[in-house]
N, C-alpha and C positions, 0 to 999 in steps of 0.2 A: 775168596773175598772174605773181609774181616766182617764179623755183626757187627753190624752200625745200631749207635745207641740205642734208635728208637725202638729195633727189637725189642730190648728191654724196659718201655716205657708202659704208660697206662693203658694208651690205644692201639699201643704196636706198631703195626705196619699200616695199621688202615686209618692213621691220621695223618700222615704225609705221605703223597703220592710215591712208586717204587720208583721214579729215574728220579726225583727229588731227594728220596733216602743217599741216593747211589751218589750223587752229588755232592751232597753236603756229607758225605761219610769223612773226610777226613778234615771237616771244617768245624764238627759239633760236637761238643764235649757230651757226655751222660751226666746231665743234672736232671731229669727227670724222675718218677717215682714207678716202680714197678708192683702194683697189686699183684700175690700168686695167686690162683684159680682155687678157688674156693664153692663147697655147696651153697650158694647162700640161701636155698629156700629152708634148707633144712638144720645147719647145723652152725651156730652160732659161735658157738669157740672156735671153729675152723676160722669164719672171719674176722673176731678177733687176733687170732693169732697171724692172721696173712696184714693184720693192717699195725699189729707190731712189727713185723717185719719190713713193713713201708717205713716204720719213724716212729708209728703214734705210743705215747706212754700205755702202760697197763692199764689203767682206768679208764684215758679215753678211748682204745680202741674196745673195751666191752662196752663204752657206751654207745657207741658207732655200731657196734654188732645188734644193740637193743635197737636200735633204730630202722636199721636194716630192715630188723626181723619185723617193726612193725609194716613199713613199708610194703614190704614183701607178702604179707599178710593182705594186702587188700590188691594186688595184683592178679587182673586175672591169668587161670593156670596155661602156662606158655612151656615149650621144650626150650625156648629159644633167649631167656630174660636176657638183659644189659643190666650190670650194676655200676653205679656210680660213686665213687665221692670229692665232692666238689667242697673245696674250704675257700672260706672267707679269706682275708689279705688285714694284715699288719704294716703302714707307714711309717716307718722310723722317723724318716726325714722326707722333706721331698713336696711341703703342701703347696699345691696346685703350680706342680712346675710341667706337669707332663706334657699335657697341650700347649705347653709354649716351649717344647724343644730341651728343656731341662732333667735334669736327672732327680733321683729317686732312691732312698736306698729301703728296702721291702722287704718280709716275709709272707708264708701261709699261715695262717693260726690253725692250730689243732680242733677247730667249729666248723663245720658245714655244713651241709644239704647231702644227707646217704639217699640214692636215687636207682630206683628199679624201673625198670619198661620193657614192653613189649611190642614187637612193631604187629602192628593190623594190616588186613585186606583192603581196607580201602584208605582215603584222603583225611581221616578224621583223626585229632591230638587231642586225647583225653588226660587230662591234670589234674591231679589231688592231692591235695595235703592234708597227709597221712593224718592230722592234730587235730584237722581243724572240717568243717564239713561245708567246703566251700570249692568243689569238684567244677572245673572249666573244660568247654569243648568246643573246637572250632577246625573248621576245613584248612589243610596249608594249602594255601592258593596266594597268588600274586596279587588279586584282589581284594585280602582282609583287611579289615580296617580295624587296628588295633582299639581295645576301651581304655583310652588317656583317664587318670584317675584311678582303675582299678591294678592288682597285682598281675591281673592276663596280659596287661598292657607288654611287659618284660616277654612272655613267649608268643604272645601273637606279634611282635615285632620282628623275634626273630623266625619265627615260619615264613612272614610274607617276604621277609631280604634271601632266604634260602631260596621261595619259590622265584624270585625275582633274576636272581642269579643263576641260579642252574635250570633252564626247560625242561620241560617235559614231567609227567604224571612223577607224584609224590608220595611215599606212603606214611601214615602217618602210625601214631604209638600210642598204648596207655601209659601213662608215666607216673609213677607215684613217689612223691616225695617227703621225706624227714628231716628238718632241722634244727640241730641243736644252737645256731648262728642268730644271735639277734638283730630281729629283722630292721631296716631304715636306722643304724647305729654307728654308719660310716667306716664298716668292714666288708664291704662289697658283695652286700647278700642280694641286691640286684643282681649284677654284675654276673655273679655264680650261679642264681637261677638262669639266667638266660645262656655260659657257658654249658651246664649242663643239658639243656635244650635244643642247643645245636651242635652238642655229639651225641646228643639221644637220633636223633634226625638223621645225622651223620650218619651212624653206626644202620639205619636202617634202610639207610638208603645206598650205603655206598657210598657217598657223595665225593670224597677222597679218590675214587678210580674215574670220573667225571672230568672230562677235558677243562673244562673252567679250574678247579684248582690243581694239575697241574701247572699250569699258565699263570697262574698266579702264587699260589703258596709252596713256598722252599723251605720252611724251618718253622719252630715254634715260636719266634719273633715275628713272622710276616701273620703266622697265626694268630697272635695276642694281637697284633694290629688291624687284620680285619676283624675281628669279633670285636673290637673298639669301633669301628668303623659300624657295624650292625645297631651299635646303641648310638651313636651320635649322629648316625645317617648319612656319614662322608661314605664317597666313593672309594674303593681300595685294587690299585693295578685296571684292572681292563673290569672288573666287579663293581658294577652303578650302583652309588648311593640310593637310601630311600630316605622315609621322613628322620626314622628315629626313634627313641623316648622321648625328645624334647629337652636333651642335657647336649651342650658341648663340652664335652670331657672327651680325655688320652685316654692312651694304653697302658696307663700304669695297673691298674686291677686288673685287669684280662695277663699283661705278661708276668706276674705276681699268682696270679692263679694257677698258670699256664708250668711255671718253672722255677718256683720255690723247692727249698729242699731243707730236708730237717735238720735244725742246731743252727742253722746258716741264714745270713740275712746275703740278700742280692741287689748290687748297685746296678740302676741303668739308665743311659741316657732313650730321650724317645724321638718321634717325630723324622727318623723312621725309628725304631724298637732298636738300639743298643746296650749288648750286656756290655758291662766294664768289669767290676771284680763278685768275688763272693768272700765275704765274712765271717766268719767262723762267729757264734756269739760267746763273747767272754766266757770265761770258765768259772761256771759257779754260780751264776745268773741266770734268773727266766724273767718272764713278763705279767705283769698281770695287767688286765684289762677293766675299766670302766665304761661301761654302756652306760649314758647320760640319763635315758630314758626321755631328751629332747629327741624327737623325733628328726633325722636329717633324709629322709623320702627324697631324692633329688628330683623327682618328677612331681613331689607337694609340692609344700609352701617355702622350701628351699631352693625351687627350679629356679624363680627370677635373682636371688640376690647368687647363686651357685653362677649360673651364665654369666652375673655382672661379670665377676670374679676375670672368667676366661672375655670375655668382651672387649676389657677395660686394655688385658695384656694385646690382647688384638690392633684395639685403635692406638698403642702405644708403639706398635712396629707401624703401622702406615704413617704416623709421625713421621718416624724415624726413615722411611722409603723417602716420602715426601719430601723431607726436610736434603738428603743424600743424593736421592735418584735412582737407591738401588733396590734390590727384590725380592728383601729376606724372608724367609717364608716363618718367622718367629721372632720372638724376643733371644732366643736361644743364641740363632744364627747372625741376629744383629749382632749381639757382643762378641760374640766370635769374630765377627770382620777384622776387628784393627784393635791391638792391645788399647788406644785411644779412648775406644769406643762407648764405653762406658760412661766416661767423662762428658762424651760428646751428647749420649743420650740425656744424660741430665739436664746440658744447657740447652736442648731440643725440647726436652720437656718440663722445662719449669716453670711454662704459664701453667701448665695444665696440673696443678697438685695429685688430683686422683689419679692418673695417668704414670705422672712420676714417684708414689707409695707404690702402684703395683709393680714398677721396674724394680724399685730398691728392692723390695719383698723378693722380687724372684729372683735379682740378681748374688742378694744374700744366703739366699738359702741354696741355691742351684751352685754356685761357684764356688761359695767359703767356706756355707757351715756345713755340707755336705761331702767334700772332700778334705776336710779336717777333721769332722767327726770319725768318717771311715780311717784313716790315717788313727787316729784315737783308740776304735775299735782293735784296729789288728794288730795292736802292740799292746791288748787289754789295758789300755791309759785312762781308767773312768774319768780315774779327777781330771782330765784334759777334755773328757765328753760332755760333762757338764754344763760348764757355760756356755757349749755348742749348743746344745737343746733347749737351756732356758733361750737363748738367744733367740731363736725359731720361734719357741711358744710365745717371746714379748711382742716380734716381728708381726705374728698371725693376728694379736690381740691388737696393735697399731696401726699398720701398716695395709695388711692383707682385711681384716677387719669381719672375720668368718665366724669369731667365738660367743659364748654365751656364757652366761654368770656359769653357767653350772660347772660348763668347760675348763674356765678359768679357774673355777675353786680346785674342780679336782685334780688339774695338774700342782697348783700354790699346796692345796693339802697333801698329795703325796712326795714333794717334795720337805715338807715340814715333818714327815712323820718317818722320813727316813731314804729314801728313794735315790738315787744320784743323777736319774734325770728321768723326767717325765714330761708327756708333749700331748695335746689334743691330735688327733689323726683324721685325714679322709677330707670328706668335702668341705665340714665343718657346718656351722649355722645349727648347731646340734651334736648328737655323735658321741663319739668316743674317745676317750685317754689312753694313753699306756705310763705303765710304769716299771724300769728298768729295779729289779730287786736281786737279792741274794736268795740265791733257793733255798737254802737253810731255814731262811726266816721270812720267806714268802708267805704261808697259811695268816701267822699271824698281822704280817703287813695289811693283805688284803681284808682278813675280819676289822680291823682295828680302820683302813682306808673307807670300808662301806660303812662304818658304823658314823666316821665323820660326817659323811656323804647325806647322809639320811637324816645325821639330826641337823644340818644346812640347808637339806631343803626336802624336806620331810614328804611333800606333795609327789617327790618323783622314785620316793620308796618301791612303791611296786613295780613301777615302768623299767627301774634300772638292772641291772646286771654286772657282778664281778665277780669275773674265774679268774684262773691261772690259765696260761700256755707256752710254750714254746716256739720257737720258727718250728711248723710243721709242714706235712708232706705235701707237693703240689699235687694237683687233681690227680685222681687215680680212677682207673675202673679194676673191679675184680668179675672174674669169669666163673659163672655158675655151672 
């Protein structure tokens, strides 16, 4: 029999069941990332060097290795550690189409969470960050009641849907973690902390050889979907929901996380998890990134106008059943019904103004400027990319109605200062920008783009952040 990809994936064999490997062997391509085995307690260029070999530039992968090391440092001494690294997610295109059945086109960014753990003798999930001196602990049991408001909220959520799902005794880990990802900036550093938590788990419990997911999870799509399902509380296959975070959002971060790969951005549709293409990113080009230093916490003060968001697309398909008769389980799948259909939704919903913005909004972005842009992309067409993306960002600032002064600025100023297209990304209501640049002239873009940034709004100087990156590797673990 041939290796099936996942052989050579982050988790190998023990993140999908072995008759599911054997299954989906001639259905799944290898776009996954392979961390080599590396000492990590000891020897730090070795991890560098296995994590340039996943993708990551020279720089960032020794700073990923520094990280590590700190991590690893406060770990207590095990024969047996996990290493991790989990990255943040890049939105090209794609705002807030996931949970309404839409498509997406996504990368990993080269930032994450480097994560070490040890599993223990008994029930108990010890968490620390490595920065900061703010160490959580709590029993994985069925009965935790996650702290709403605090950062534990994100893994004690996902211990009690783990305890919930799979019976019987649990063991739990010390886990210590590192990241260079800024945190609530609408790069999925939720999202990531809680993926890495539930293959920390994973990995200590087996959970993977557990009748529950074979019966349920076949591939890295049904994966990126229930771990979507763990933060928003939906049920997944024969796997009962629980409460949540208190966010109704998709699986666009989870399968963004789950199966990015470097240089490449990844189109997909969701609602169930479909890949359609991969992207090559133009030659010549990287990204640079603006952290707002608005805070977009989707479990802060961003949770009720984030839920409008997805709500609004909600009551706009029960319209649309109502109005029909029929049973579409999204905005997605209503337009799909009947080439008509689009037209028809409009004159269904044009008492309702709010209702009919959040159609156009997702209709525009999910059907036009997302499968013209890629079209753009892979014949390297910028000047054709262009008006796609400012299109999106007027869309989001109109229509969708998710942006802030700051957002705005920084997309209008990196466009002004050179850029050929630049878009707010993520939840929004705060957050982050990207800006597509020429590598060449990247360093300076980005000094000359913060230096705008700061003297516009001076107050969010310290809060913010702008690096460089690339589409980089999706989640990886390396082997100590």
């Amino acid at each position: 029999m041939t290796t099936h990809p996942f052989a050579a994936n982050l988790f190998l064999k023990q993140c999908i069941p072995h008759a599911a490997i054997e299954n989906q062997e001639s259905k799944i391509e290898n776009r996954m990332t392979h961390f080599p085995a590396s000492n990590l307690l000891t020897d730090c260029r070795q991890i560098a060097q296995a994590l340039q070999r996943a993708g990551f530039a020279h720089d960032d992968a020794y700073d990923k290795a520094s990280l590590f090391a700190a991590a690893a440092a406060r770990l207590p001494h095990t024969d047996n550690p996990i290493a991790l690294f989990v990255p943040g997610r890049l939105e090209l295109l794609g705002k807030h189409t996931d949970y309404a059945g839409g498509r997406s086109i996504v990368a990993a960014v080269e930032r994450g969470f480097c994560v070490v753990a040890a599993p223990r003798a008994d029930n108990l999930f010890h968490i620390t960050d490595a920065a900061a001196n703010d160490p959580i602990s709590f029993a994985i049991s069925p009965d935790l009641a996650p702290t709403v408001g605090h950062w534990s909220n994100y893994p004690q959520t996902v211990a009690r849907r783990i305890a919930r799902n799979v019976p019987g005794p649990l063991l739990g880990l010390d886990l210590i973690f590192a990241s260079d990802l800024p945190p609530a900036a609408g790069m999925s550093s939720s999202s990531a902390l809680m993926i890495a938590c539930f293959f920390a788990i994973a990995h200590a419990n087996q959970l993977f050889r557990r009748p529950e997911y074979p019966a349920n999870i076949h591939n890295y799509e049904d994966l990126a979907a229930y771990l979507a399902t763990i933060e928003n509380g939906q049920s997944f296959a024969s796997l009962p929901g629980d409460k949540g975070v208190g966010t109704f959002g998709g699986s666009e971060d989870h399968t963004a996380i789950l199966t990015c790969q470097p240089r490449h951005l990844r189109q997909y549709s969701y609602c169930p998890v479909r890949f359609e293409q991969t992207i090559p990113l133009p030659t010549g080009y990287t990204f640079a990134i603006a952290a707002s230093g608005v805070s977009a916490e989707k479990t802060g003060p961003a949770m009720d106008p984030y839920n409008r968001a997805s709500l609004l697309a909600r009551a706009a398909v029960d319209q649309w059943n109502a109005a029909t008769g029929r049973t579409d389980a999204h905005l997605a799948a209503a337009i799909q019904s009947d080439p008509a259909a689009p037209d028809r939704l409009r004159t269904i919903l044009r008492d309702t103004p709010d209702l009919l913005r959040r159609f156009e909004q997702f209709h525009a972005e999910s059907n036009e400027i997302i499968p013209a842009a890629a079209d753009a992309l892979l014949r390297n067409d910028i000047a054709s990319l262009t008006p796609l993306v400012d299109r999106s960002q007027h869309l989001a600032q109109t229509l969708l109605s998710n942006q802030t002064p700051e957002t705005v600025h920084l997309a209008r100023s990196a466009r002004r200062l050179g850029s050929p297209a630049a878009s707010a990304f993520g939840a929004g209501f705060g957050g982050s920008v990207w800006a597509l640049i020429q590598t060449q002239s990247a360093p300076q873009f980005l000094a000359a783009w913060q230096a705008d940034y700061h003297a516009s709004f001076p107050t969010r100087r310290d809060a913010s952040t702008f690096f460089l990156t690339r589409p980089g590797p999706a989640a990886g673990r390396l082997f100590a």
